[in-house]
N, C-alpha and C positions, 0 to 999 in steps of 0.2 A: 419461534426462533429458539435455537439448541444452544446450548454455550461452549458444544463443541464442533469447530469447521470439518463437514464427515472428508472432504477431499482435501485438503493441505496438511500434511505430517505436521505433528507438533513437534518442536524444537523449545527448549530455555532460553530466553524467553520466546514466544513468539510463534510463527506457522512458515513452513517452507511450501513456498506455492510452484510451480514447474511453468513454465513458458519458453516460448520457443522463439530462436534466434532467426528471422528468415535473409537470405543470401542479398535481396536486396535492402537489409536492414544494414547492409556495410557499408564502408563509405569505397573512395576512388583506391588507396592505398591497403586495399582487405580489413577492413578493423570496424568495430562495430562503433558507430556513429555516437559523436558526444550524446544528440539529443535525443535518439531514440533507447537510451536509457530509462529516462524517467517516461518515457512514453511504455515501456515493457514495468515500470515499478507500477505505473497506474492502473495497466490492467492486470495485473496480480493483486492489488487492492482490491479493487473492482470486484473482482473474482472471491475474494478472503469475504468479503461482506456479503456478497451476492450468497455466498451458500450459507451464512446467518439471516439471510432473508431481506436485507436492506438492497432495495439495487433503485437507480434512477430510468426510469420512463418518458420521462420528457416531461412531467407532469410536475412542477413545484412545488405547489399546494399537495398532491399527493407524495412526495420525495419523502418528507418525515427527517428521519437525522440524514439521509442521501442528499438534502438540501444543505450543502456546503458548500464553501471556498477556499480555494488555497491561498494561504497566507505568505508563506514561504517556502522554501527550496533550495535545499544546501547540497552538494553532490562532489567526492571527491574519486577520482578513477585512479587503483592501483595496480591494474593488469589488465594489459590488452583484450579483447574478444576478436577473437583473430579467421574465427568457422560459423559456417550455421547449425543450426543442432538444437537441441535442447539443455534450458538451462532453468536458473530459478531464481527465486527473491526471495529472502528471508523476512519478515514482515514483524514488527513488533510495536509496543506502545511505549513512549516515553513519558509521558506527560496525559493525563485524562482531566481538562478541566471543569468547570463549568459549561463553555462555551466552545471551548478549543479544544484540540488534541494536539498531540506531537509526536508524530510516528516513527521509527529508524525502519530504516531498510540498508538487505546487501544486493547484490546483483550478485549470484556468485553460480558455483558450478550446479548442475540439478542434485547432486550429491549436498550441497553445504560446504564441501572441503574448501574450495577453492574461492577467495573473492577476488571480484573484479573490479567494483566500486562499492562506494557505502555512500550514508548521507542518512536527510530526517527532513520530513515536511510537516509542514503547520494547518491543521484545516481549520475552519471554523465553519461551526453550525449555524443556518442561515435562518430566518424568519421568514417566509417565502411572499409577504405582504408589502416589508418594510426591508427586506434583503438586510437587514441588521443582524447581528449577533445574539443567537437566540438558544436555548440549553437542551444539552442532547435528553433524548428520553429515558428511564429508568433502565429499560429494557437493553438498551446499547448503550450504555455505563456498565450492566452487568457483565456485556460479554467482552466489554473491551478490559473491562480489569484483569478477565482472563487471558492478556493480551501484554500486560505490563511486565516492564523490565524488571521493577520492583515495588514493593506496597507503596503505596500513599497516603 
């Protein structure tokens, strides 16, 4: 694992990851659908991890820190998504705990300029035995500091 994502531009704090809006991702009225928000934030995560090497397989016990859960999910929308196209997510770390993280993200233009939502999810790292609350490894505390809004 690298401590730099080779495909998502780095941005302060954080990675601008690119994902695509598709025409059935709108709702009745053209406008891109409350929920499939955080469904486009997840696979830009997905995606930001997967090219530091962590990606989930279906395998628990093999997951490593990919063995997580969402804890929480805050999401506030400031500008319509009105076409399909190309857009992107801005991705960063708020919080690097022990056990937990707490990520911010934008939904916003593939550029950066433009936001259309924001928000911050909570994961926590799982013990894939006991599905308790278990500490991320050394390895992904490194790269994720490379990921913070600001020191800790």
């Amino acid at each position: 694992m690298t401590a730099e994502a080779p495909s998502a531009p780095v941005l302060s704090p954080g990675r601008l990851v690119p994902v695509t809006v598709h025409f059935d991702d709108l709702d009745a009225l053209g406008l891109l659908h409350n929920a499939r928000y955080p469904v486009l934030v997840e696979r830009a995560w997905g995606e930001l991890w997967e090219a530091y090497g962590h990606r989930y397989t279906g395998d628990w016990a093999a997951a490593g820190d990919a063995c997580n859960a969402v804890k929480e999910l805050r999401i506030s929308y400031e500008a319509p998504v009105t076409r399909p196209g190309g857009y992107a997510v801005h991705l960063w770390l708020e919080r690097l705990g022990r056990t937990g993280l707490t990520y911010g993200f934008r939904f916003c233009s593939a550029d950066g300029a433009t936001t259309y939502a924001r928000g911050s999810r909570v994961l926590v790292r799982l013990d894939p035995a006991t599905m308790r609350p278990a500490p991320w490894s050394e390895e992904f505390r490194t790269v994720g500091r490379g990921l913070l809004r600001s020191a800790q």
